[in-house]
C-alpha positions in Angstrom: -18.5 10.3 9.4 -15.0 9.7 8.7 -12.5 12.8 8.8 -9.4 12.4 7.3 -6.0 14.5 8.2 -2.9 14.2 6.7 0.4 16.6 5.7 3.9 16.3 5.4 6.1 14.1 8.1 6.7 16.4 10.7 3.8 18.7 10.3 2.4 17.6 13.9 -0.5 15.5 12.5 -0.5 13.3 15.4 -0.1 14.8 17.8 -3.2 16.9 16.9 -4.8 13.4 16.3 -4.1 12.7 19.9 -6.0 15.5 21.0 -8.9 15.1 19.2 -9.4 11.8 20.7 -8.9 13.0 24.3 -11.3 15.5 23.8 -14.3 14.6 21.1 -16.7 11.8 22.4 -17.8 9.6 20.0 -14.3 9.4 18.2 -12.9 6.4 17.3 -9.1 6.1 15.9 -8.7 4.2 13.0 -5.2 2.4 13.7 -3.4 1.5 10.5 -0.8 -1.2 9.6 3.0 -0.4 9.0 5.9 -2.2 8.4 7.9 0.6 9.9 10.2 -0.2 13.4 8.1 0.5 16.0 9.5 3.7 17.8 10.0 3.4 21.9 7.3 5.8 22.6 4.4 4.0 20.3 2.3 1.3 21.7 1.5 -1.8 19.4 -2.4 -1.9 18.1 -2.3 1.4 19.3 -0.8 3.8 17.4 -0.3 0.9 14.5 -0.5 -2.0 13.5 3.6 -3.2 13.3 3.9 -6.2 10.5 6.0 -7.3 8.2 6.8 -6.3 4.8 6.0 -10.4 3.7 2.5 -9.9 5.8 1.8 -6.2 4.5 2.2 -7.6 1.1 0.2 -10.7 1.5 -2.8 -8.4 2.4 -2.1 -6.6 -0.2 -2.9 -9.9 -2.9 -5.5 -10.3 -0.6 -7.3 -6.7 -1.0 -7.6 -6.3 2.8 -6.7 -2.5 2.4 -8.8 0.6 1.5 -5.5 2.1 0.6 -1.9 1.4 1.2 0.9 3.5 -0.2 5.1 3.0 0.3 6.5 6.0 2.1 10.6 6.6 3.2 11.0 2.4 2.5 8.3 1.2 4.5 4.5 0.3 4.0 1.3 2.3 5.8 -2.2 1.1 4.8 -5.7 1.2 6.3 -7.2 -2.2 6.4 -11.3 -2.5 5.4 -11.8 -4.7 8.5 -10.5 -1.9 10.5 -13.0 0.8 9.6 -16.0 -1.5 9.4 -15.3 -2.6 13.0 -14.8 1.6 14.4 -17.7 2.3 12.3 -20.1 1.2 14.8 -17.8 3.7 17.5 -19.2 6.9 16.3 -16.9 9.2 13.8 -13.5 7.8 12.6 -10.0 9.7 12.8 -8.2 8.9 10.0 -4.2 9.7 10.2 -2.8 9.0 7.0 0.0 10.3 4.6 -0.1 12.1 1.8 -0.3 9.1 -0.7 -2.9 8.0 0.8 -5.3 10.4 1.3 -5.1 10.5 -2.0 -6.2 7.1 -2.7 -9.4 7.6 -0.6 -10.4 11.0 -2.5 -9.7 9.3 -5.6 -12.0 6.2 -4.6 -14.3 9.0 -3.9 -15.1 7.7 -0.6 -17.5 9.8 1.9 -15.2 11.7 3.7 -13.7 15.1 5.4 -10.0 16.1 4.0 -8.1 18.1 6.1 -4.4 19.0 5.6 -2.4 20.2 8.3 0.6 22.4 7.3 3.8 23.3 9.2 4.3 27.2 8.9 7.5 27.4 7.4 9.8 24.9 5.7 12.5 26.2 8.0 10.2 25.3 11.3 9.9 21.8 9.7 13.2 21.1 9.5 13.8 22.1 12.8 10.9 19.3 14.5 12.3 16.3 12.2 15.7 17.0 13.9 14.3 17.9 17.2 12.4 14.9 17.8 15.4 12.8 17.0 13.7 9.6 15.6 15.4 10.0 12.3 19.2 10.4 10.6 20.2 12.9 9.1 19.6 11.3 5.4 16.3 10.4 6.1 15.2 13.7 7.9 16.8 15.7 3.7 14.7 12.9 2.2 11.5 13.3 4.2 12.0 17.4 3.5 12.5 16.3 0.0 9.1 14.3 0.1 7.2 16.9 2.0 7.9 19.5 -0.8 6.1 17.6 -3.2 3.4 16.7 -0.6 2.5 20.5 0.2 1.9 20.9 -3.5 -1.5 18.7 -3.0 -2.8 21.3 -0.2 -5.0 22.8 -2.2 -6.7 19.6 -2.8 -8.2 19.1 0.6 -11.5 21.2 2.3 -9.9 22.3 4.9 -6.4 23.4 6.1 -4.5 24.0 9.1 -1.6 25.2 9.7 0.5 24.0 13.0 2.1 26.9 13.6 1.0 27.1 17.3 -0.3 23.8 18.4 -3.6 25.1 20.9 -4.2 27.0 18.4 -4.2 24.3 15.4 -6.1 21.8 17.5 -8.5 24.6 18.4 -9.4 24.7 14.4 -9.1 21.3 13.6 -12.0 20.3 17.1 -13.9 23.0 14.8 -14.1 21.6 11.6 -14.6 18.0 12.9 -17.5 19.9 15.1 -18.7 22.1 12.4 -18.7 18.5 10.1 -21.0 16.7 12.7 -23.8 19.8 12.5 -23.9 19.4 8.9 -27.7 18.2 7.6 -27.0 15.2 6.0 -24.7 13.8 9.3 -27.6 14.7 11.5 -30.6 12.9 9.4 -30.6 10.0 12.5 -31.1 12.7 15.6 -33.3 15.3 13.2 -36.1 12.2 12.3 -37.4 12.1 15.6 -37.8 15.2 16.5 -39.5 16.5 13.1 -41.9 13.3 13.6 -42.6 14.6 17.7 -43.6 18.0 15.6 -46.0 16.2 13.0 -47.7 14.9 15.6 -48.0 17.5 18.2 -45.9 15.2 21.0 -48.7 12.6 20.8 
């Protein structure tokens, strides 16, 4: 099962990623490439995969990506190798932008959407400059992207809104919980038990 979150720079996404992972079993992050600087607090292969534009690009020519997309300058993508290789880790977390979300629900891709949404525009604003990765002129142009982006939310099966972050990891465990009951993602577990009924625990 892959699930799939995404929003607006800002809007907490990975930080709810993060929790997921410390507290589903059976998760697996899928770590994407980026030709963004690395920041001091991410961890290489980790949090992404840091490369170079030249690099990013030649993968590029070389279809190695499920979807890519240039966001604020700089190249994300999630390579095909990548997800083959979690596949066999249980459910994948996919942290993506906007763009590229997009990209998978247009390649119509078996797969959970969920948006995550800061409350207010105001409250976004205020964690771009709080967290102090970003300038001034790019913290107006990623608000100037992220009121486009919210214009897709409607797009996605489920949404949550970060407006308290226990609470917003509280709804996102339950959709990605709610997602591994459903029929069809059981099939594997629900076979051998309907055949131990068929024939009475023989």
């Amino acid at each position: 099962m892959l699930i799939v979150i995404t929003g607006p720079s800002g809007c907490g996404k990975s930080t709810l990623a993060n929790r997921m992972l410390a507290e589903i079993e059976n998760l697996a992050f899928s770590v994407s490439y980026t030709t963004r600087k690395k920041r001091e607090t991410e961890i290489e292969g980790k949090d992404y995969n840091f490369i170079s534009a030249d690099q990013f690009e030649r993968m590029i020519r070389d279809e190695k990506f499920v979807e890519w997309a240039k966001v604020h300058g700089n190249y994300y993508g999630t390579s095909r190798s990548e997800l083959e290789k979690k596949t066999g880790q249980g459910d994948i977390l996919l942290d993506i932008d906007v763009q590229g979300a997009g990209k998978i629900k247009e390649k119509n891709m078996e797969a959970t959407f969920v948006f995550i949404l800061p409350p207010f525009f105001p409250e976004l604003r205020k964690r771009l400059e709080k967290r102090g990765q970003d300038s001034l002129p790019i913290i107006l142009k990623r608000l100037e992207v992220a009121r486009e982006e919210i214009k897709h939310c409607r797009e996605f099966d489920y949404i949550v809104i970060n407006d308290e972050l226990d609470k917003a990891a509280g709804e996102l465990k339950s959709v990605l919980l709610s997602q591994r009951c459903r029929r069809e993602n059981r099939e594997k577990e629900i076979k051998p038990i309907l055949r131990s009924f068929a024939s009475g625990g023989d």
